[in-house]
C-alpha atoms as a printed R data frame, in Angstrom:
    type eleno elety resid chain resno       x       y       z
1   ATOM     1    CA   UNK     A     1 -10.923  13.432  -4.460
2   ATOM     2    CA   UNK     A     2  -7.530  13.870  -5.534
3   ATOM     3    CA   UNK     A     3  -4.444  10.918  -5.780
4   ATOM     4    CA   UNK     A     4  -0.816  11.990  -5.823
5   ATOM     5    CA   UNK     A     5   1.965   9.095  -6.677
6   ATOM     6    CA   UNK     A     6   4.632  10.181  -4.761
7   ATOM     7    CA   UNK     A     7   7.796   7.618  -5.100
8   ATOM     8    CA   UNK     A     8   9.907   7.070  -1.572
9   ATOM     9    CA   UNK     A     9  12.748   5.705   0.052
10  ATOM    10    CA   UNK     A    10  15.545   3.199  -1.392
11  ATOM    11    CA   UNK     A    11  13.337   1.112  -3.864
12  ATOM    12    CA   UNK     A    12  11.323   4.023  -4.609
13  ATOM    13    CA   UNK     A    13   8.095   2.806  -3.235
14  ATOM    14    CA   UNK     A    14   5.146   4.546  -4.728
15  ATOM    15    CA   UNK     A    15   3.423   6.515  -1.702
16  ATOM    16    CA   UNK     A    16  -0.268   7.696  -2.283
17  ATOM    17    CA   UNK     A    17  -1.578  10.645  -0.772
18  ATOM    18    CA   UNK     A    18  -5.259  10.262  -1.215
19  ATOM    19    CA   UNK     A    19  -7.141  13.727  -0.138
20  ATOM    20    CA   UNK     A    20 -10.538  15.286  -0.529
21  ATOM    21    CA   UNK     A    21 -11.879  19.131  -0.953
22  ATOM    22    CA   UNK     A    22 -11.581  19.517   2.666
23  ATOM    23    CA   UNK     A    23  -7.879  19.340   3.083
24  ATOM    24    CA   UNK     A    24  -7.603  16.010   4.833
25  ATOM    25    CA   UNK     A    25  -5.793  13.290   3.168
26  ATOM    26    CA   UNK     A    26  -4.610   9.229   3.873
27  ATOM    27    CA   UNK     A    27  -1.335   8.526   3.173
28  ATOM    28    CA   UNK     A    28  -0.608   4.937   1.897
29  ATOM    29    CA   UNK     A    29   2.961   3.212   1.844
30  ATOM    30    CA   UNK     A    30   5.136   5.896   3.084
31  ATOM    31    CA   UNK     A    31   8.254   3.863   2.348
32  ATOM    32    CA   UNK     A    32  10.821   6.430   3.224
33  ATOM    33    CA   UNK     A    33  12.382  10.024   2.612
34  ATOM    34    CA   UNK     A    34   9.777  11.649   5.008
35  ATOM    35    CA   UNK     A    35  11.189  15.098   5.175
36  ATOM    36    CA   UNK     A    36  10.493  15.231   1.406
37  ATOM    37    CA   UNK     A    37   6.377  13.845   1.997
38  ATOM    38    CA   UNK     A    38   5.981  16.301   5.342
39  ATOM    39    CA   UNK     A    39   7.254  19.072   3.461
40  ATOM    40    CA   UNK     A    40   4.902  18.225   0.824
41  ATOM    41    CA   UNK     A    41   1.793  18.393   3.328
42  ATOM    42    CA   UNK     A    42   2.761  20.934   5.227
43  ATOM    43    CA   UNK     A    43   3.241  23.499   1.997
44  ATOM    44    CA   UNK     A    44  -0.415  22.172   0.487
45  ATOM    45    CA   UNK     A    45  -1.821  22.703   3.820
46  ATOM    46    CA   UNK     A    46  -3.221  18.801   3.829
47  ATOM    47    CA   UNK     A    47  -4.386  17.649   7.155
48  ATOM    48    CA   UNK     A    48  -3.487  13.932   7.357
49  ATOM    49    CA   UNK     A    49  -6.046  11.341   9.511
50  ATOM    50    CA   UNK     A    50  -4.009   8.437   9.201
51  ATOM    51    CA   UNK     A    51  -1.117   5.959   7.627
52  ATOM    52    CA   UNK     A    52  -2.657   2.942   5.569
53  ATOM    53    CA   UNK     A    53  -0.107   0.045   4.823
54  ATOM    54    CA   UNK     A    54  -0.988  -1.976   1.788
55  ATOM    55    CA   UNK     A    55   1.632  -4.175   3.989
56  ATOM    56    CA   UNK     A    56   4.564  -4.280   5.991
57  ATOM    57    CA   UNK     A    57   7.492  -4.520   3.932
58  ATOM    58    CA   UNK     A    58  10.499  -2.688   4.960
59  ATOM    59    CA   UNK     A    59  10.262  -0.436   1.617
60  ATOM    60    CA   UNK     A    60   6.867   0.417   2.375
61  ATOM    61    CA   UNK     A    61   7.393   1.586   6.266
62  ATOM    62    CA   UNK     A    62  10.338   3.335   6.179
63  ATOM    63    CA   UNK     A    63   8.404   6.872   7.160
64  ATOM    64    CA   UNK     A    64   5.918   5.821   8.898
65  ATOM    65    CA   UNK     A    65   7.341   6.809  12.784
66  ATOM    66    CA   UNK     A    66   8.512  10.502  11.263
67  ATOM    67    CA   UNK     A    67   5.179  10.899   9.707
68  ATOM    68    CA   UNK     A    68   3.034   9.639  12.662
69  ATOM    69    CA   UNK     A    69   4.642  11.636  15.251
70  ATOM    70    CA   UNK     A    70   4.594  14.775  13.047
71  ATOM    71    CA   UNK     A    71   0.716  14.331  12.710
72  ATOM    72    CA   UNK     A    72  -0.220  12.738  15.153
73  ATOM    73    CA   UNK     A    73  -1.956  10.447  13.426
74  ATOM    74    CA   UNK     A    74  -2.584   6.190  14.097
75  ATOM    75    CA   UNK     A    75  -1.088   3.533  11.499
76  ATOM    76    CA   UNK     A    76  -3.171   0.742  10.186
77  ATOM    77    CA   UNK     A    77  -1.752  -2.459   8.731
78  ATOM    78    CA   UNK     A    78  -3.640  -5.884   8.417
79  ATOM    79    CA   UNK     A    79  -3.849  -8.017  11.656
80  ATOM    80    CA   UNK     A    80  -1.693 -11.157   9.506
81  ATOM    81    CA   UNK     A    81   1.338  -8.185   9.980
82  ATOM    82    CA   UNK     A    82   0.792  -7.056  13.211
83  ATOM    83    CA   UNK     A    83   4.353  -7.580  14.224
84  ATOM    84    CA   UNK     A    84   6.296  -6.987  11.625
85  ATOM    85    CA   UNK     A    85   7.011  -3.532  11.401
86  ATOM    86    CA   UNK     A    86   9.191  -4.229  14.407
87  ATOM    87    CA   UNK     A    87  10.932  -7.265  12.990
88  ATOM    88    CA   UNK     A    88  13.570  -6.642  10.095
89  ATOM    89    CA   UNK     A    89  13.284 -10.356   9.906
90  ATOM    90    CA   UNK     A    90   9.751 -10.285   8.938
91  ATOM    91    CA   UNK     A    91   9.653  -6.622   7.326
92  ATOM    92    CA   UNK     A    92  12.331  -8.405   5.222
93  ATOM    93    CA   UNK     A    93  15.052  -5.632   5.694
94  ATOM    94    CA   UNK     A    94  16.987  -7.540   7.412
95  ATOM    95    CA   UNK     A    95  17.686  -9.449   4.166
96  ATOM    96    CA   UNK     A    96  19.183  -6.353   2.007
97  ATOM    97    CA   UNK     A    97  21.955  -4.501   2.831
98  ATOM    98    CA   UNK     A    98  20.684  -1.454   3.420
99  ATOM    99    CA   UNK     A    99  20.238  -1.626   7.241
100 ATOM   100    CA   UNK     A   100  17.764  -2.933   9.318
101 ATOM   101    CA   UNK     A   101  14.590  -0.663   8.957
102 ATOM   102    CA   UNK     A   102  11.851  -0.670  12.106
103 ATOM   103    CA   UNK     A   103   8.908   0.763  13.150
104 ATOM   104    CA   UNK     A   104   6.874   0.786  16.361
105 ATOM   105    CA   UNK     A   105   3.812  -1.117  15.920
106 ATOM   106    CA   UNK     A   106   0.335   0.113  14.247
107 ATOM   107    CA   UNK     A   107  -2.119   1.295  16.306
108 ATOM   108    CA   UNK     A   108  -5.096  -0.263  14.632
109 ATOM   109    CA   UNK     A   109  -5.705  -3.185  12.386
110 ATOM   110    CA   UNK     A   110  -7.281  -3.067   9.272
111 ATOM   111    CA   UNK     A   111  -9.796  -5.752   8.556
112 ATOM   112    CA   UNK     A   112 -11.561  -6.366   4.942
113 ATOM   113    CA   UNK     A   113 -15.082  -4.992   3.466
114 ATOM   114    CA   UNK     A   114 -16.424  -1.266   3.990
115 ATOM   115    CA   UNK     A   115 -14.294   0.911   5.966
116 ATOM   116    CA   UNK     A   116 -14.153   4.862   7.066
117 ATOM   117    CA   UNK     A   117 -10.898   6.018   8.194
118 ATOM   118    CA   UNK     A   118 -11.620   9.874   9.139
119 ATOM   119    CA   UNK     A   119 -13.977  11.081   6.348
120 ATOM   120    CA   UNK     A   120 -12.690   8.218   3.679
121 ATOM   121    CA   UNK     A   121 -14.992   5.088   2.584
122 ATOM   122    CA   UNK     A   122 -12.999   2.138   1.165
123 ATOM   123    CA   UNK     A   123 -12.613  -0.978   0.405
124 ATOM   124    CA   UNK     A   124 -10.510  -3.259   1.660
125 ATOM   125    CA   UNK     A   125  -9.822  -6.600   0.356
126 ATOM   126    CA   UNK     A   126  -7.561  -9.345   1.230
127 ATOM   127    CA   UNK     A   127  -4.661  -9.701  -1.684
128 ATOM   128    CA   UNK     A   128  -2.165 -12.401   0.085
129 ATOM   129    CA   UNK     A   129   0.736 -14.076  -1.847
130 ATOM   130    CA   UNK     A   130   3.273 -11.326  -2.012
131 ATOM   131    CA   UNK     A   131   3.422 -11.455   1.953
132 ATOM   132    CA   UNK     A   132   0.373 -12.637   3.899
133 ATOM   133    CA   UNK     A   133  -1.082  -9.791   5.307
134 ATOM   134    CA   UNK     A   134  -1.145  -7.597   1.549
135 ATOM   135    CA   UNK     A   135  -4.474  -5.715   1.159
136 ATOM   136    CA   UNK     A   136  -5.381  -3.670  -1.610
137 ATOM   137    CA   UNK     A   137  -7.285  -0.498  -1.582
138 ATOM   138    CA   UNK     A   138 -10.642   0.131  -3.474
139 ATOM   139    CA   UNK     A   139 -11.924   3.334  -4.283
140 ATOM   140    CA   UNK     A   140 -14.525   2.028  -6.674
141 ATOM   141    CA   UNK     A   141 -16.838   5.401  -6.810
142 ATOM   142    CA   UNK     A   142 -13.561   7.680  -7.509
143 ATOM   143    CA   UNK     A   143 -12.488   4.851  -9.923
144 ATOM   144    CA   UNK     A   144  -9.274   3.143  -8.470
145 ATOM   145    CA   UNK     A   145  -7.391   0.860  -6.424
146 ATOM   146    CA   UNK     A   146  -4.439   0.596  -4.588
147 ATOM   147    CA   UNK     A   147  -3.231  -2.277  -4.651
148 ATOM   148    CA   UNK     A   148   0.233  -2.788  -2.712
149 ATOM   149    CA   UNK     A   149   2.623  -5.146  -4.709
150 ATOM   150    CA   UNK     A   150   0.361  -7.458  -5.103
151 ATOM   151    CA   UNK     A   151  -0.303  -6.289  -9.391
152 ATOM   152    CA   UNK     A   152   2.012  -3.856 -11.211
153 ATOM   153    CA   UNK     A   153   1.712  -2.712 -15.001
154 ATOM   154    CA   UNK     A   154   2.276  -6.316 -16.410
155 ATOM   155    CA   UNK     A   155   4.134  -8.075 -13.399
156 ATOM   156    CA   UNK     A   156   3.156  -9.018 -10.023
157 ATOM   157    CA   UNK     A   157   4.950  -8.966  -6.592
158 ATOM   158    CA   UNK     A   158   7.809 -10.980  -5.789
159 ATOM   159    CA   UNK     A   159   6.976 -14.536  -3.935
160 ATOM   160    CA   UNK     A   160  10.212 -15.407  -2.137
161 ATOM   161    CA   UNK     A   161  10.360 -13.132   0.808
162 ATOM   162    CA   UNK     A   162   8.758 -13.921   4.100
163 ATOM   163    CA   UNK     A   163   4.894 -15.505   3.689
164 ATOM   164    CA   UNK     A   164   5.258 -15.165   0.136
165 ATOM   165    CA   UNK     A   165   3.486 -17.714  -2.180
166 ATOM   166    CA   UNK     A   166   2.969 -17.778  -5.594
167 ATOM   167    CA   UNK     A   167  -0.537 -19.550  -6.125
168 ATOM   168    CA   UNK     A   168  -1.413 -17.227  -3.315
169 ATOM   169    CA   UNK     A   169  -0.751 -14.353  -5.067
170 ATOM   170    CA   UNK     A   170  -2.510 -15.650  -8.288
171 ATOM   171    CA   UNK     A   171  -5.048 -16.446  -6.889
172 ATOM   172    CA   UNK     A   172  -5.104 -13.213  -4.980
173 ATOM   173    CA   UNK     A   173  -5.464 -11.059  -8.341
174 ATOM   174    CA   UNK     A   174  -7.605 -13.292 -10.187
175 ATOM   175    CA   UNK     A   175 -10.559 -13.452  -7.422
176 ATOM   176    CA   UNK     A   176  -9.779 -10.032  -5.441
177 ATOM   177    CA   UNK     A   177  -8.756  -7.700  -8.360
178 ATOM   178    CA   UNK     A   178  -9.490  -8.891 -11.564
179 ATOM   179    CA   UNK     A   179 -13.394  -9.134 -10.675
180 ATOM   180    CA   UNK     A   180 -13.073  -5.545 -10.121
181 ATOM   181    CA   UNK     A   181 -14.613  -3.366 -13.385
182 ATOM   182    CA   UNK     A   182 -12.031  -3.389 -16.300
183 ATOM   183    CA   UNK     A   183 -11.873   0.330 -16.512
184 ATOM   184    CA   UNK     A   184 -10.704   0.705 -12.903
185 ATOM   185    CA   UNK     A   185  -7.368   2.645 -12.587
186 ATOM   186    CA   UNK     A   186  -4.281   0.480 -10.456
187 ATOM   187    CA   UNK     A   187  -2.292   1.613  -8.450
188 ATOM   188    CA   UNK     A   188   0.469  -0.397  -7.902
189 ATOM   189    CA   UNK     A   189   3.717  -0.710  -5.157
190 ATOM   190    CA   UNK     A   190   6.078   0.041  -7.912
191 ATOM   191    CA   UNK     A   191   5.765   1.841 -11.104
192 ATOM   192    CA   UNK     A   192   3.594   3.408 -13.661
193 ATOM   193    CA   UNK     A   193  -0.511   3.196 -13.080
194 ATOM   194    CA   UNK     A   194  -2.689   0.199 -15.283
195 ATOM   195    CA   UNK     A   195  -5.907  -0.401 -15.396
196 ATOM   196    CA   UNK     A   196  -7.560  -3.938 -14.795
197 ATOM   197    CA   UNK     A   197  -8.651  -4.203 -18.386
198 ATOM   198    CA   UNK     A   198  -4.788  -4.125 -19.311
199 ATOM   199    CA   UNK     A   199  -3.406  -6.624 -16.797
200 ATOM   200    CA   UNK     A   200  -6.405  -9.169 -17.596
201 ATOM   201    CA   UNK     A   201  -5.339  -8.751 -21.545
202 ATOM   202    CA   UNK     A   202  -1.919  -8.277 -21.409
203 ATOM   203    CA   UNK     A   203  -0.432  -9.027 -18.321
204 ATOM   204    CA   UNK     A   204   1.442 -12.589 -18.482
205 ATOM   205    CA   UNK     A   205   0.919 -13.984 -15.440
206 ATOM   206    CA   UNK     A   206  -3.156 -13.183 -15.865
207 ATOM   207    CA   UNK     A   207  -3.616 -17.014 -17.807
208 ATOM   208    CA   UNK     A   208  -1.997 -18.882 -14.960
């Protein structure tokens, strides 16, 4: 199984194409710029089954009508953020000024524990605090996680936008990620890859 960081859109959003030997791939967070990610599946020849949001922020869903369409494929966001992908209120966009962003809504809804999405096994596991419906990603056999905005390389997603709540969040990373194995590879919303074994030692919101 292969993982490409691909970063997206006005924020530059880290989108994850996750694919396997046979061609077919998920893609996570496609935040924006989606002539630049179809180009890129259409030239590897990558067959995507579906659109995984870590969560609904505007940032993370500005691609995901182009890419659907193009593929034909069904989104899936957690149930707690069913409607916002149609709400620049809730998607938070409507807060920035870069212009409402909106997105018809997902077709499925992602719930936590065990899950196959075409030919992919994951985990999924609740991460709330950065907006309430956040889930992060686990891919414990191939090693890593994505895990949204909920934990970056020694920070942790912001609290003040829609649903957001600090404890939440802490409390989020502390139960749902850090129990994870220390060598495990993050993925994170925003910025360079960690590991959990970093962000337990050194990151400084991991004491509170």
């Amino acid at each position: 199984m292969e993982i490409v960081q691909m970063p997206l859109g006005p924020l530059g959003t880290n989108c994850y194409i996750v694919s396997n030997d046979e061609k077919e791939c998920l893609i996570v967070d496609p935040g924006g710029d989606s002539r630049q990610l179809t180009d890129y599946l259409t030239e590897r020849h990558l067959k995507p089954v579906a659109i995984v949001l870590t969560h609904a922020h505007f940032d993370h869903i500005g691609a995901v009508d182009d890419v659907r369409d193009q593929f034909n494929i069904p989104v899936y966001v957690h149930k707690e953020e069913a409607d916002w992908l149609s709400d620049p209120q809730l998607n938070g966009s409507a807060f920035f000024q870069m212009g409402s962003v909106a997105a018809r809504r997902a077709e499925r809804m992602i719930d936590t524990g065990e899950r196959k999405v075409g030919s992919f096994w994951f985990e999924v596991r609740h991460t709330p605090g950065h907006s309430p419906g956040s889930v992060s990603l686990v891919f414990l056999e191939e090693g890593f996680v994505i895990a949204g905005d909920a934990l970056f390389q020694r920070g942790i997603g912001r609290t003040d936008l829609p649903g957001g709540d600090m404890n939440t969040l802490l409390n989020s990373i502390k139960k749902q990620l850090f129990t994870l194995p220390e060598d495990l590879k993050v993925y994170p919303g925003h910025g360079p890859s960690t590991t959990i074994g970093e962000e337990k030692r050194e990151n400084p919101f991991a004491g509170m």
